[in-house]
C-alpha positions as CSV (number, residue, x, y, z in Angstrom):
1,X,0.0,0.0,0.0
2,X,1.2,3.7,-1.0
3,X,2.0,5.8,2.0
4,X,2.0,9.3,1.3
5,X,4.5,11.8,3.2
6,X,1.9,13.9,5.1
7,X,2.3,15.3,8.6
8,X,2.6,12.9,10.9
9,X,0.1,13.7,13.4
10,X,-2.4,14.0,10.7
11,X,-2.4,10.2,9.7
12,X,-4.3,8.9,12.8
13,X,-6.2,12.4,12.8
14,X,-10.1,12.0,12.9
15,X,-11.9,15.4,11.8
16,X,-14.2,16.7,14.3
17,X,-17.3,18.7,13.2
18,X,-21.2,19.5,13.5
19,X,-22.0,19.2,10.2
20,X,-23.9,16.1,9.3
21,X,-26.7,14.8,6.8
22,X,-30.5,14.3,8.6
23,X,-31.3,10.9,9.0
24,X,-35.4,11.7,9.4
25,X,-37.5,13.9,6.9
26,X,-36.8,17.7,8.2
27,X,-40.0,19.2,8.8
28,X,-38.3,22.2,11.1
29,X,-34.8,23.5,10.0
30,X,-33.4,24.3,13.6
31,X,-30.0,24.0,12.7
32,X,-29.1,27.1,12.3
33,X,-27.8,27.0,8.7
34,X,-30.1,29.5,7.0
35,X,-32.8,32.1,7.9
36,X,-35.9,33.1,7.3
37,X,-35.9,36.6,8.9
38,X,-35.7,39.8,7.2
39,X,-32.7,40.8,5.0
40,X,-31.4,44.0,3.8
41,X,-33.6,45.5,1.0
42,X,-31.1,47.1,-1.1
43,X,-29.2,43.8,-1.0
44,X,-31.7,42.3,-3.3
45,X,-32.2,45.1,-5.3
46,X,-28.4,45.0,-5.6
47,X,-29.0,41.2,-7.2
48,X,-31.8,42.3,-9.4
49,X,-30.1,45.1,-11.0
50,X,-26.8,43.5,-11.4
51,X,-25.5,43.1,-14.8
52,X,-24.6,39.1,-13.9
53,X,-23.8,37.9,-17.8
54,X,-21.3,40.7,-18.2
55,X,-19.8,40.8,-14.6
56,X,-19.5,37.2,-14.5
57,X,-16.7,36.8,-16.7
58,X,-14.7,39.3,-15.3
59,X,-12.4,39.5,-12.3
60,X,-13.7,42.7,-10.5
61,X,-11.7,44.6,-7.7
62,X,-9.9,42.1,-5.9
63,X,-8.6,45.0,-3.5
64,X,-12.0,44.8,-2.0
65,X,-11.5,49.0,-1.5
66,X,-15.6,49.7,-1.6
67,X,-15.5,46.8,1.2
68,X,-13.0,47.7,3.4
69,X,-14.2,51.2,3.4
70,X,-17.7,50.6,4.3
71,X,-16.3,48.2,7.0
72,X,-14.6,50.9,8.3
73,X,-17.3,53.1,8.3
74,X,-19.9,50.5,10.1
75,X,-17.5,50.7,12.8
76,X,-16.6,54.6,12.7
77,X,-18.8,55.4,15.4
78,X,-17.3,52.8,17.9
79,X,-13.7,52.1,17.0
80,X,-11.0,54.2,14.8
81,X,-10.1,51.0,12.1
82,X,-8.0,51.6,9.1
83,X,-8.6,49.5,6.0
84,X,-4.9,48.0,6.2
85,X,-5.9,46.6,9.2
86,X,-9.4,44.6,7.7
87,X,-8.7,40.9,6.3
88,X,-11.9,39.6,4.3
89,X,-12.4,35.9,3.6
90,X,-14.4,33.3,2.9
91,X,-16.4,33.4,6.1
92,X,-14.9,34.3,9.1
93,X,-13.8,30.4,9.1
94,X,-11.4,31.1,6.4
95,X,-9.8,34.3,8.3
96,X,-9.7,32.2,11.0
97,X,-7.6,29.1,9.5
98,X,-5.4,31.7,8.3
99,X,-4.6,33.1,11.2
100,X,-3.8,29.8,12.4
101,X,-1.4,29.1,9.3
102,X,0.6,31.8,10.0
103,X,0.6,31.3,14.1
104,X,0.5,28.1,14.8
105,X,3.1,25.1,14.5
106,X,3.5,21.9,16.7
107,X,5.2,23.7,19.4
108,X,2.2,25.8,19.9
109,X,-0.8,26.2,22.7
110,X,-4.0,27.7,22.1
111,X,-6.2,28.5,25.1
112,X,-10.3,28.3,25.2
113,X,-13.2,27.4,27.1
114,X,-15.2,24.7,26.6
115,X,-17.8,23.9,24.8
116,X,-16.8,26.5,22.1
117,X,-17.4,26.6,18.6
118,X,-16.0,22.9,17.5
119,X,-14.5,23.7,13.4
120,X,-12.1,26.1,15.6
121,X,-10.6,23.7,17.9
122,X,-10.5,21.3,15.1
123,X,-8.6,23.7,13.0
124,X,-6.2,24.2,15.9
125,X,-5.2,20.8,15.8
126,X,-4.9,20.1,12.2
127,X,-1.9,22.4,12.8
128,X,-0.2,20.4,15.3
129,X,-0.9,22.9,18.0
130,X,-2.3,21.9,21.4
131,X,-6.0,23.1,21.9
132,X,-6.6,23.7,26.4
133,X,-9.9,23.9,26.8
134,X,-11.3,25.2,30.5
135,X,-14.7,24.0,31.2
136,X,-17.6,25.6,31.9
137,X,-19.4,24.1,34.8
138,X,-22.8,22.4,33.3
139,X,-24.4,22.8,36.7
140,X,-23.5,26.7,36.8
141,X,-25.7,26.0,33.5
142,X,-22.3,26.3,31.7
143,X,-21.8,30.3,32.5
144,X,-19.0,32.3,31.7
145,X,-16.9,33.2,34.1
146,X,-13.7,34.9,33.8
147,X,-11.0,34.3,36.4
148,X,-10.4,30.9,35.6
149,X,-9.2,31.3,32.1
150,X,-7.0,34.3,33.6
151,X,-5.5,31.9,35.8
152,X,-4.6,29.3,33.3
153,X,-3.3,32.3,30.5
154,X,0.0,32.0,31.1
155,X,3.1,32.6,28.7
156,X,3.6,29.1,26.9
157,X,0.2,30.4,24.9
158,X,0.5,31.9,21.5
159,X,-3.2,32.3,21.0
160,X,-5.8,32.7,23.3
161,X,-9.5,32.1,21.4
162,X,-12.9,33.3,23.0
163,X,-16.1,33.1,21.2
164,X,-19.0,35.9,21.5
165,X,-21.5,35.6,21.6
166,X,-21.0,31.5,22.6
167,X,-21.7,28.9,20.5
168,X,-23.6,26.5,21.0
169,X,-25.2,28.2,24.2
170,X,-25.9,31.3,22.5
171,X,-24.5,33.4,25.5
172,X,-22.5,36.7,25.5
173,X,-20.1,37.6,27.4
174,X,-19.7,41.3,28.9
175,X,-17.2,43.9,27.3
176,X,-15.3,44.2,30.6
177,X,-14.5,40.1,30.8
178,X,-13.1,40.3,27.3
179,X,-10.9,43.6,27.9
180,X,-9.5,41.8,31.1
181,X,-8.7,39.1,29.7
182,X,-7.3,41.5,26.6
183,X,-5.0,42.6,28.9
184,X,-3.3,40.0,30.9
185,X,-2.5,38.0,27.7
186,X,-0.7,41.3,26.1
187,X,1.5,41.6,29.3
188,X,2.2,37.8,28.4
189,X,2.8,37.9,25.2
190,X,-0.4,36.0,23.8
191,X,-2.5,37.3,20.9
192,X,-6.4,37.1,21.9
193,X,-8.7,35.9,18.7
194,X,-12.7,36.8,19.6
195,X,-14.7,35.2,17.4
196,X,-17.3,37.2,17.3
197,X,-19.6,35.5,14.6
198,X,-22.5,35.7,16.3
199,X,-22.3,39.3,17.4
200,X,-24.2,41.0,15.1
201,X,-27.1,39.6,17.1
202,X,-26.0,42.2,20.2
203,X,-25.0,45.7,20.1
204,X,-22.3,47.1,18.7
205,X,-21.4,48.6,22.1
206,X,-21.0,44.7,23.2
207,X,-18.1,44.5,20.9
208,X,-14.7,43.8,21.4
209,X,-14.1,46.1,18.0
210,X,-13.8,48.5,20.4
211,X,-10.7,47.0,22.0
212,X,-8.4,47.0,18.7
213,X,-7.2,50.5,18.7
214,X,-6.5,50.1,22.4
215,X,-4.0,47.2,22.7
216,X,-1.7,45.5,20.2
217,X,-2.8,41.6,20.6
218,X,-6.6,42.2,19.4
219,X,-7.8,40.3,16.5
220,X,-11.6,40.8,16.2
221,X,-13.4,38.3,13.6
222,X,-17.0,38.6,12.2
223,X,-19.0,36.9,9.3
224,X,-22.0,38.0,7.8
225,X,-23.8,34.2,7.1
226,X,-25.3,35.1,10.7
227,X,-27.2,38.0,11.3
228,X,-27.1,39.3,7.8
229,X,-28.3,35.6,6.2
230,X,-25.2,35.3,3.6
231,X,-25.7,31.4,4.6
232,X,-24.9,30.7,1.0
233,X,-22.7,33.8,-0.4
234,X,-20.0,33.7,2.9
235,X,-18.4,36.2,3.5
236,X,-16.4,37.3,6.7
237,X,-13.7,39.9,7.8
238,X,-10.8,40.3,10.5
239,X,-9.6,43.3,12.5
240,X,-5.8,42.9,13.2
241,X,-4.3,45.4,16.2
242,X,-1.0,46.9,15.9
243,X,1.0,45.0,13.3
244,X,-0.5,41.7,13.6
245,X,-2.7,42.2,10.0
246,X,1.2,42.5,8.3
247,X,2.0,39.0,9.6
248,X,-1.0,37.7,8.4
249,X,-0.5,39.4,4.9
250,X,2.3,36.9,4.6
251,X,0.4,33.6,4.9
252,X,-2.8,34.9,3.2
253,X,-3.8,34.2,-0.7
254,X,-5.4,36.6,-3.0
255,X,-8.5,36.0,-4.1
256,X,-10.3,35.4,-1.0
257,X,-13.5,36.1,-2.3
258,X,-15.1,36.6,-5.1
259,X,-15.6,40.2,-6.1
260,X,-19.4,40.3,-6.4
261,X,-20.0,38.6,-3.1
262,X,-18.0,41.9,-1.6
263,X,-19.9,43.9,-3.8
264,X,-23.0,41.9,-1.9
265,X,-21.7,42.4,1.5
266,X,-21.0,46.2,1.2
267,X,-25.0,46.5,0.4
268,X,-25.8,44.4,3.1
269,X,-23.7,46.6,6.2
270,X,-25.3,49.7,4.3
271,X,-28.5,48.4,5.5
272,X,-26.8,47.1,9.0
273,X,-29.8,48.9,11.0
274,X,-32.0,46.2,9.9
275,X,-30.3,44.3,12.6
276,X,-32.3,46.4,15.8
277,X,-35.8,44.5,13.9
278,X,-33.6,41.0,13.5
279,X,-33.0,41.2,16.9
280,X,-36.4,41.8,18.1
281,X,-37.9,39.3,16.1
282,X,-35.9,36.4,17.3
283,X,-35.5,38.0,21.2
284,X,-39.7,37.6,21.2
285,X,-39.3,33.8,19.8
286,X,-36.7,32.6,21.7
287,X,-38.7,34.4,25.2
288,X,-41.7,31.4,23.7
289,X,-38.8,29.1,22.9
290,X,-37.0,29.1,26.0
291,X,-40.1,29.1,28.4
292,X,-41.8,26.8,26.8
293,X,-38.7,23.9,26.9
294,X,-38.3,24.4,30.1
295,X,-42.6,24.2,30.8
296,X,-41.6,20.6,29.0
297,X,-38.6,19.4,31.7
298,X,-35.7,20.7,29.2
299,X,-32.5,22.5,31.3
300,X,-31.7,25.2,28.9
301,X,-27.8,26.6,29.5
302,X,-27.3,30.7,30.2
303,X,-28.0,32.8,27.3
304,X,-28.9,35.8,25.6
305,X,-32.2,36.6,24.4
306,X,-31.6,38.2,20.4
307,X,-28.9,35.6,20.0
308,X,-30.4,32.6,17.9
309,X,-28.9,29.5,19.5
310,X,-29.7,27.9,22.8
311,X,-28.0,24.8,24.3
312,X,-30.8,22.4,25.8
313,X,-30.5,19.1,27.0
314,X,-32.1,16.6,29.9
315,X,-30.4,15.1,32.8
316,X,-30.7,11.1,31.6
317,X,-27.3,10.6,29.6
318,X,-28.4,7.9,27.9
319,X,-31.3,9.5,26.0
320,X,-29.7,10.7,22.5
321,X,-31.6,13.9,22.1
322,X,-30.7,15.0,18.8
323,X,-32.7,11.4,17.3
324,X,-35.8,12.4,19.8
325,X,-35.6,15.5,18.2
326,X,-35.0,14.3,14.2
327,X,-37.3,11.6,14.5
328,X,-40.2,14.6,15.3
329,X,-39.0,16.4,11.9
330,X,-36.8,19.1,14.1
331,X,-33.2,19.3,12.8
332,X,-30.9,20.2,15.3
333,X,-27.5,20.0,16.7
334,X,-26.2,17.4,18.6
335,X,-24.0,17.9,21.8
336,X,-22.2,14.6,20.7
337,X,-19.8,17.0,18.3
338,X,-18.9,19.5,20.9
339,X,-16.2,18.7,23.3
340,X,-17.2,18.4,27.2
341,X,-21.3,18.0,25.7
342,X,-22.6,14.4,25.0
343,X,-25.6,13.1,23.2
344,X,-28.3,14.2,25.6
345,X,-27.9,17.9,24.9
346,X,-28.6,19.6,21.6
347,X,-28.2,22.9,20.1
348,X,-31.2,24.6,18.8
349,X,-31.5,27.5,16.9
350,X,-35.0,29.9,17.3
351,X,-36.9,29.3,13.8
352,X,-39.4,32.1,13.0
353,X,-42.0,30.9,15.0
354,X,-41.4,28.9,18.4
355,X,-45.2,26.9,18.2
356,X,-43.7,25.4,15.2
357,X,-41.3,23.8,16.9
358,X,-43.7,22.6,19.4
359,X,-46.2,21.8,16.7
360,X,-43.5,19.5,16.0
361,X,-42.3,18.2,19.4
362,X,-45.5,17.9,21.1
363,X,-47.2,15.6,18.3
């Protein structure tokens, strides 16, 4: 048998992720892979009016200037961002694997909490890099807290990685945590990655964006396949501190994107106020959501109310929620693909209306 030469650590590596096929007609999509809420008007008028035949062929502005500007400008009124510092990619994901490309080897740590968004860690450890994660305490109904990830941040770390809002419980995690956390790991040397992909479902003011023109070790990611609903066109951006955006120049490609999904993305943050109704909308179904689970004997982990994904489960280990779910038409997450989880929790995400997922479970 032909043995190729690859990494060594890679040949007995098994890929961890959330992403699977259903098994059971979906009659509810709960997954959290597309949306039905409201997008940005001039977003579709952008795709109607768009000269597709012509533009198709050609390679656009892969500067991404229009982009990066209006990126800068979404942010103008909460942190002073220059576009040499903005990265756009694929997704956040992509921005995120490069950043790990250029930081990471197999004499690296990375820091976290657990659970924490799973294709991260995973990526970590394709590297060769160690991935520590400190747990949340499932009887503190896995809350954040921050004083024991400051006590195990300590100089061996090169990266320190904090989602926010969390995922899979959908919780966010105050400005001040971040920033003190922000600060012990620059008097240690550690870059801090907040992956904020789910943000756009809080405040601006909640962001850590705000941190980057403050301290040198802030790299700030965000996508728009969440709030904004570009599930299918992907497209996501870093915000690099001090000089940390020229290291990454050096392991990045060009091409990131394609040009008209830019084009796509600058309409969408001109609309970005649509977020206050996107917000509302899924902070009055998850209210139904989250009351009514719990009414039915569900524990439902600490979280906030506009963001879309809760973390339920029930106390008997043995019952694999996600098939009790599936096998009722609800497609949903299981716990079995996030580290410190197991198969009797699930991640749902709030679907337009919470009595259809109800409709569903109660039949």
């Amino acid at each position: 048998m032909w043995n190729p030469k690859v990494k060594p650590h890679l040949k007995d590596f098994e890929r961890g992720s959330y992403i699977h096929e259903a098994h059971y007609p979906v009659v509810l999509n709960c997954n959290g892979l597309e949306s039905t809420l409201p997008h940005v008007p001039g977003v579709e008028e952008f795709i109607r009016n768009f000269d597709w035949v012509s533009n198709m062929w050609k390679t656009g502005d892969t500067s991404y200037k229009t982009l990066l500007e209006e990126i800068c400008h979404y942010w103008k009124d909460f942190a002073d961002i220059r576009e040499d510092q903005v990265k756009v990619g694929y997704g956040s994901m992509q921005v995120l694997e490069r950043i790990n490309k250029v930081f990471l080897d197999d004499r690296s740590s990375v820091l976290g909490y657990i659970p924490q968004f799973v294709e991260y860690i995973t990526e970590v450890r394709v590297t060769g890099a160690r991935f520590e994660g400190i747990a949340m305490n499932p009887e503190d109904n896995f809350s954040f807290h921050v004083d024991p990830l400051l006590g195990a941040l300590n100089e061996g770390h090169t990266l320190l990685y904090v989602d926010n809002p969390n995922n899979p419980t959908g919780q966010l995690i105050p400005l001040d945590q971040i920033e003190a956390l922000v600060a012990r790991a620059h008097k240690l040397g550690v870059i801090v990655i907040v992956d904020e992909a789910y943000c756009d479902y809080a405040p601006k003011e909640a962001s850590a964006m705000q941190l980057v023109p403050r301290y040198e070790n802030v790299i700030v990611t965000r996508t728009l396949t969440k709030g904004f609903h570009f599930a299918g066109t992907r497209v996501g951006y870093g915000v690099f501190s001090g000089n940390l955006g020229k290291f990454y120049d050096k392991g990045d490609l060009p091409f990131p994107m394609p040009s008209v999904s830019a084009l796509l993305a600058r309409e969408a943050l001109r609309g970005g106020t649509l977020l206050e109704t996107v917000r509302k909308l899924i902070g009055e179904q998850k209210e139904v959501l989250v009351s009514g689970l719990k009414e039915r004997g569900y524990r439902v982990a600490t979280t906030y109310n506009s963001c879309p994904i809760s973390l339920v489960s029930v106390s008997d280990r043995d019952v694999h929620l996600g098939e009790v779910f599936a096998s009722k038409g609800i497609d949903v997450r299981s716990g079995e693909d996030y580290p410190n989880l197991g198969k009797n929790y699930v991640r749902i995400a709030t679907p337009e209306k919470a009595s259809d997922l109800f409709a569903c479970l109660d039949r």
